[in-house]
DSSP file (Angstrom, degrees, kcal/mol; ACC not computed):
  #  RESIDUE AA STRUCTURE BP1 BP2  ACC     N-H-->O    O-->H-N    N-H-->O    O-->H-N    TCO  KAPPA ALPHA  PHI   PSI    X-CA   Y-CA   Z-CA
    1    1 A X              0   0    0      0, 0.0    81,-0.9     0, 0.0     2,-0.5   0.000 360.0 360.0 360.0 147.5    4.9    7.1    8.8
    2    2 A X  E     -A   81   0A   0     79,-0.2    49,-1.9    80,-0.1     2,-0.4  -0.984 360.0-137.8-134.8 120.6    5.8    6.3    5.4
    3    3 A X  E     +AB  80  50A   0     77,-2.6    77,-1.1    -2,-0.5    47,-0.2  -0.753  42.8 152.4 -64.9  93.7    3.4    6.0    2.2
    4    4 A X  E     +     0   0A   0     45,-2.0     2,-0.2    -2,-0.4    46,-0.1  -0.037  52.7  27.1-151.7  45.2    4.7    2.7    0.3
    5    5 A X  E     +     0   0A   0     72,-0.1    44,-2.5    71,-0.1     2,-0.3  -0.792  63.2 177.0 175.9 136.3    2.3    0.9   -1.6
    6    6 A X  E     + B   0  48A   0     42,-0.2    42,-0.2    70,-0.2     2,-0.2  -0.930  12.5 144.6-149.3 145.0   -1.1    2.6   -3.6
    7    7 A X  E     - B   0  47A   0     40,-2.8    40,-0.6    -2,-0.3     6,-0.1  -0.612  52.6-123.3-168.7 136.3   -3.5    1.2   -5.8
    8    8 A X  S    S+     0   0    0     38,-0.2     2,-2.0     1,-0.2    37,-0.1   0.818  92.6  90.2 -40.2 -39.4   -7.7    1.6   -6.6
    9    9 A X    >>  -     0   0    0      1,-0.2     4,-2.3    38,-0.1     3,-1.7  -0.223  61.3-166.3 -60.4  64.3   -7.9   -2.4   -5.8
   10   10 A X  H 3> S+     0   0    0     -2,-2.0     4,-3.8     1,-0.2     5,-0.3   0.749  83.0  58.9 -18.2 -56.5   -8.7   -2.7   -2.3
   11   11 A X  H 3> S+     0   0    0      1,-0.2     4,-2.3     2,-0.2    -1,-0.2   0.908 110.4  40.5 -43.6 -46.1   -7.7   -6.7   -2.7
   12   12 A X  H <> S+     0   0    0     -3,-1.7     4,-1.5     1,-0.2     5,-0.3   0.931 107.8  57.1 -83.7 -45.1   -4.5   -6.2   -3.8
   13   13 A X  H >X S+     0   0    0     -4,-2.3     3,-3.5     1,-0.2     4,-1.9   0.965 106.8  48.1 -38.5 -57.4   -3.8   -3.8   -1.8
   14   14 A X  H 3X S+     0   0    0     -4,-3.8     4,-2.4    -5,-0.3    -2,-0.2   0.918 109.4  59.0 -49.6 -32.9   -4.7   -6.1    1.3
   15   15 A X  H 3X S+     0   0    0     -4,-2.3     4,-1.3    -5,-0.3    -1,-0.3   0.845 106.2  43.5 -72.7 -10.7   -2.4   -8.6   -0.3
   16   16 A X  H <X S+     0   0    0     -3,-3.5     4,-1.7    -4,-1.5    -2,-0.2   0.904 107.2  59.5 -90.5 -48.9    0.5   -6.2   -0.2
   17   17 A X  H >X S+     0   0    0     -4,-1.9     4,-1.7    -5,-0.3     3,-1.1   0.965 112.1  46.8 -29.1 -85.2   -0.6   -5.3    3.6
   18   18 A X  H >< S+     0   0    0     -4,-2.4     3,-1.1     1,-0.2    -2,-0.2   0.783 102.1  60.0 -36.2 -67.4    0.1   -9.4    4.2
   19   19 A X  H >X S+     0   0    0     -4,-1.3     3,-0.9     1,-0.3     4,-0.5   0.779 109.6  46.3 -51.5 -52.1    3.0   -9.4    2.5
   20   20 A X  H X< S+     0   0    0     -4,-1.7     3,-0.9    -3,-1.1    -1,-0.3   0.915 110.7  42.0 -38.3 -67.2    4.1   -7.1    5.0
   21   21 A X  T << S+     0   0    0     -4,-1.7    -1,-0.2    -3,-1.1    -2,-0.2   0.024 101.1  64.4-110.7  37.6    3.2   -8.1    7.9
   22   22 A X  T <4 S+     0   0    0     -3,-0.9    -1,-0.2    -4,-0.2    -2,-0.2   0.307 103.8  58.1-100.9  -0.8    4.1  -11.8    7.6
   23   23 A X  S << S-     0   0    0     -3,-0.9    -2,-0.2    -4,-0.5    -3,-0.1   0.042 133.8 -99.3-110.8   3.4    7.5  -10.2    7.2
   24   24 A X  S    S+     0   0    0      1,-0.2     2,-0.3     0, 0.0    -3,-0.2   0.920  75.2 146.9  57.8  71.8    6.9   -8.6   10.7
   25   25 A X        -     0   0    0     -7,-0.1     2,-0.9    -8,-0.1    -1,-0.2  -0.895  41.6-140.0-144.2 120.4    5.8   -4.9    9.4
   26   26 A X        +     0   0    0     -2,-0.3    26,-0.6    25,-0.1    27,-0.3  -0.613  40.3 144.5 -74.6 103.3    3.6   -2.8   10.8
   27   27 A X  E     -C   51   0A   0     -2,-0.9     2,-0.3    24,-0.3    24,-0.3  -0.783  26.8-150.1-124.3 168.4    1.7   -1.3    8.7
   28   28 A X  E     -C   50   0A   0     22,-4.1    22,-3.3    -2,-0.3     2,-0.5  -0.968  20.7-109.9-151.3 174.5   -2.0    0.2    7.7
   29   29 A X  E     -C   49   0A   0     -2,-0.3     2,-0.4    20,-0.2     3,-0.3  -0.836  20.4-164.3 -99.0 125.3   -4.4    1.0    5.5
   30   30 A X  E    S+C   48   0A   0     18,-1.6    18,-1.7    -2,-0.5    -2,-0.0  -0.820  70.8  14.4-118.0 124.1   -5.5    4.6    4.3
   31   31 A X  S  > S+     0   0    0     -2,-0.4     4,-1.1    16,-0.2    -1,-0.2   0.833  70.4 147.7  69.2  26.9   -8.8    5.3    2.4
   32   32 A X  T  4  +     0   0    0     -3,-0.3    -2,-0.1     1,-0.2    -1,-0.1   0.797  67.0  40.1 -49.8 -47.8  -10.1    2.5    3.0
   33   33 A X  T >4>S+     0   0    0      1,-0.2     3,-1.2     2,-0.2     5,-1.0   0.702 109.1  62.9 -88.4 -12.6  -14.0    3.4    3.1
   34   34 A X  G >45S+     0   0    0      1,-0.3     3,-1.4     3,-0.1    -1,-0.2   0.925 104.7  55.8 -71.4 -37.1  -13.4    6.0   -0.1
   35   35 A X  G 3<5S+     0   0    0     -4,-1.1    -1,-0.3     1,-0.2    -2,-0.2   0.439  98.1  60.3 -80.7 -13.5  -12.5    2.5   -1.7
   36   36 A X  G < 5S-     0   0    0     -3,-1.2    -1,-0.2   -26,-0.0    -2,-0.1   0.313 137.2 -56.6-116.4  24.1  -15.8    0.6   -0.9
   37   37 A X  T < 5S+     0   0    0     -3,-1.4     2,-4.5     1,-0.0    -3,-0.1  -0.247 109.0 105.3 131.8 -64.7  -18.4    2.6   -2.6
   38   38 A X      < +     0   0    0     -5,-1.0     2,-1.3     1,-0.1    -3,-0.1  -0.144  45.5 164.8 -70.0  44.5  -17.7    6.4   -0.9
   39   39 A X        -     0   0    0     -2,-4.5    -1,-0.1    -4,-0.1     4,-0.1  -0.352  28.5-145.3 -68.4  74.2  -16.1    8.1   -3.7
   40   40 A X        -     0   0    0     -2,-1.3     3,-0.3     2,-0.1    -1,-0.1   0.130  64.2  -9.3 -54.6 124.0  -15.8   11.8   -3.8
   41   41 A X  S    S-     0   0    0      1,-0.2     0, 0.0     3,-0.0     0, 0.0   0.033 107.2 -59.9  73.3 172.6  -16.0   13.9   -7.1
   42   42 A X  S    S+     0   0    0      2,-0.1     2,-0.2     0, 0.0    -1,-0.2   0.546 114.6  89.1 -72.5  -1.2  -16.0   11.8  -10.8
   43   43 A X  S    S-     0   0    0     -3,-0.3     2,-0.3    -4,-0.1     0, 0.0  -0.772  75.9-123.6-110.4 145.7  -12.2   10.2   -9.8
   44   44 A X        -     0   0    0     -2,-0.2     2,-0.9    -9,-0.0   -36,-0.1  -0.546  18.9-136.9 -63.6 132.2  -11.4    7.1   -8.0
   45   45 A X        -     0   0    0     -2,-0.3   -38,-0.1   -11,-0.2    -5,-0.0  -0.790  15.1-134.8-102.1 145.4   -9.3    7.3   -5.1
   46   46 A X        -     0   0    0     -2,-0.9     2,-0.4   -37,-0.1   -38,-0.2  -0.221  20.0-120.2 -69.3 164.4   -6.5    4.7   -4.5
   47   47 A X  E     -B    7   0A   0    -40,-0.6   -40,-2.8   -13,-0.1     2,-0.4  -0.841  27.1-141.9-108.7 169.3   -6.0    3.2   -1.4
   48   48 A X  E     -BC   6  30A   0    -18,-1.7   -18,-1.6    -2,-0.4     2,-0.7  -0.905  11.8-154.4-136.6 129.7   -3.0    3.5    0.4
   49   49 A X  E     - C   0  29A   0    -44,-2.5   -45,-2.0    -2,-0.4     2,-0.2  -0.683  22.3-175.6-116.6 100.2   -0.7    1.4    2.5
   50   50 A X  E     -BC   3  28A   0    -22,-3.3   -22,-4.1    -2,-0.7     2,-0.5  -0.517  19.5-123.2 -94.6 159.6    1.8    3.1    5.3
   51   51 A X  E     - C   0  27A   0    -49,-1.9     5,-0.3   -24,-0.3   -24,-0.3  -0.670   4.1-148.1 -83.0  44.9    4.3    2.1    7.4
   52   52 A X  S    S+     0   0    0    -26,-0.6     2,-0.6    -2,-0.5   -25,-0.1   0.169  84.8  38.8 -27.5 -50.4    4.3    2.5   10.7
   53   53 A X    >   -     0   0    0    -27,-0.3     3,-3.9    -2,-0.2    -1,-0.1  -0.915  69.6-143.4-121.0  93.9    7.9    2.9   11.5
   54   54 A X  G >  S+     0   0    0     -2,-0.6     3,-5.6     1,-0.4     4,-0.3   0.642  99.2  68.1  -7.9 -76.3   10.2    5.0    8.9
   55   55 A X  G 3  S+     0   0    0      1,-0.4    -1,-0.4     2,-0.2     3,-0.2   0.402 104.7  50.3 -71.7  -8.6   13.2    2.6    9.5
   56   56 A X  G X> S+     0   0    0     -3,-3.9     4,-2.3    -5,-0.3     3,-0.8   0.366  80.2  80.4 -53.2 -13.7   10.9    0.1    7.7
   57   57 A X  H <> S+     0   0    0     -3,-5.6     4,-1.3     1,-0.2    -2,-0.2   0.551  89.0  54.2 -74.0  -5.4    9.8    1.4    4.9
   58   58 A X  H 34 S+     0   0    0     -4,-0.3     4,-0.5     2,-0.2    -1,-0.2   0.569 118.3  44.0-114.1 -19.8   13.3    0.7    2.7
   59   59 A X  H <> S+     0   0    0     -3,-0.8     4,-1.3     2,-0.1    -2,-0.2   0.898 112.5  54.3 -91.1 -58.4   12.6   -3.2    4.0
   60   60 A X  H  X S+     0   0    0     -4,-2.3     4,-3.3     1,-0.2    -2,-0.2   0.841 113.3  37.2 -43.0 -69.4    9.0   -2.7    3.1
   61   61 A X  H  X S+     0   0    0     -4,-1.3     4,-3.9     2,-0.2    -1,-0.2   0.799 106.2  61.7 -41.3 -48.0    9.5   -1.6   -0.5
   62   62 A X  H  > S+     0   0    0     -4,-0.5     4,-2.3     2,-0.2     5,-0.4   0.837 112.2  43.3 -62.3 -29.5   12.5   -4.0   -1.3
   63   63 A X  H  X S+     0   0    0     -4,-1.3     4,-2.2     3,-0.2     3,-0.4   0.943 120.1  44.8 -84.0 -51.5    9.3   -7.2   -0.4
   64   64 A X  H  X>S+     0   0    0     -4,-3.3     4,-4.4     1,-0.2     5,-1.6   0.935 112.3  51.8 -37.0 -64.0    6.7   -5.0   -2.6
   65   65 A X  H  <5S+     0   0    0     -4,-3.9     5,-0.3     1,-0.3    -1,-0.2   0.626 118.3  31.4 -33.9 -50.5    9.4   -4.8   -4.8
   66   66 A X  H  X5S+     0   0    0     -4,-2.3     4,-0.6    -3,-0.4    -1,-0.3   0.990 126.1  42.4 -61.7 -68.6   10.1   -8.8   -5.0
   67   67 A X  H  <5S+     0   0    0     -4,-2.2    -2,-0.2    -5,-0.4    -3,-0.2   0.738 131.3  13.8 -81.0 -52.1    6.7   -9.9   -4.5
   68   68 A X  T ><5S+     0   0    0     -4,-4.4     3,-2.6    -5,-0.3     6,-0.5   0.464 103.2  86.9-115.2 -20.0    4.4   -7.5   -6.7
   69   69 A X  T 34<S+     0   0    0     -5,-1.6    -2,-0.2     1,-0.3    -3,-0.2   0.939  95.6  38.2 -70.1 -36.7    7.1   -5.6   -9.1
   70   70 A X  T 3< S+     0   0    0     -4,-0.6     2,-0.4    -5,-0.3    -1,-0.3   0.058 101.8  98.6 -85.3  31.0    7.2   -8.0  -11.6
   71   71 A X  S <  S-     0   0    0     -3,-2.6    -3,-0.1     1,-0.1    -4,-0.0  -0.856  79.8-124.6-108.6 136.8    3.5   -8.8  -11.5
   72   72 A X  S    S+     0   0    0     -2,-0.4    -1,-0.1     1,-0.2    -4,-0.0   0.999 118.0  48.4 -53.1 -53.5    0.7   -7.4  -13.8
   73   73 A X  S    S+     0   0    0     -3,-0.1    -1,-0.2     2,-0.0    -5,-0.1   0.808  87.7  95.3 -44.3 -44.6   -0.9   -6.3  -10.3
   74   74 A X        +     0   0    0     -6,-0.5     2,-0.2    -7,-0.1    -5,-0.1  -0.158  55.7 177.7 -40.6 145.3    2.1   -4.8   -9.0
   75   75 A X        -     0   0    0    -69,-0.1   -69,-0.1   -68,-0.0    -7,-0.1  -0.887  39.5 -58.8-158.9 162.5    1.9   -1.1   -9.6
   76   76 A X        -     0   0    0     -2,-0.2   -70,-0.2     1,-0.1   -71,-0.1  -0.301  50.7-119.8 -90.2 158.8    4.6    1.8   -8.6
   77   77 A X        -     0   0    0    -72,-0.1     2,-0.3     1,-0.1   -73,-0.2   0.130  19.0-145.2 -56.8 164.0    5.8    2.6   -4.9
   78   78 A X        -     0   0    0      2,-0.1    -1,-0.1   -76,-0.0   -17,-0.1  -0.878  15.0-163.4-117.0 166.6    5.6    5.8   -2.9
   79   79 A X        +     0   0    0     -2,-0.3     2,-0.5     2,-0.1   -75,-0.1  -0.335  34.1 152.0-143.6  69.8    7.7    7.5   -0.4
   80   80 A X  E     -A    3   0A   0    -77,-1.1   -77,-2.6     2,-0.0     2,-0.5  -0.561  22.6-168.8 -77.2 125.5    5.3   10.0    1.2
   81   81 A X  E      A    2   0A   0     -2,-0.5   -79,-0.2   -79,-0.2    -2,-0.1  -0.984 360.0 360.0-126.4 153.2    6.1   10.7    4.4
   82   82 A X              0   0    0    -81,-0.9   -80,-0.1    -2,-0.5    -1,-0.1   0.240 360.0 360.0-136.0 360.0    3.8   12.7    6.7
């Protein structure tokens, strides 16, 4: 699993999630319910989008990359891996 997309907007996130997996990438979503109202302590948490399968994640990033990197929405990648 590969960390390769974060941001406090659930929506955009989900649009980055699509992006994904119209490109046939599995991916999910992390922190989902902290994002709808369950926020622990005075900070927001982002939500997070992983990857199911490592040997995607360098495909995965390069479509963020396209799609969202030159966009005000777009915001920068991870590469957490757990």
């Amino acid at each position: 699993m590969l960390k390769v997309y974060s941001h406090e907007n659930l929506t955009i996130l989900y649009l980055a999630k699509n992006l994904l997996e119209l490109n046939n990438i599995v991916c999910f979503v992390k922190n989902e319910h902290y994002a709808s109202g369950g926020h622990v302590g005075l900070s927001t948490i982002p939500v997070e989008l992983w990857v199911a399968d490592a040997d995607d994640a360098s495909k995965a990033l390069t479509i963020l990359e396209q799609e969202l990197g030159n966009s005000q929405i777009g915001r920068a990648s991870c590469r957490e891996r757990v």
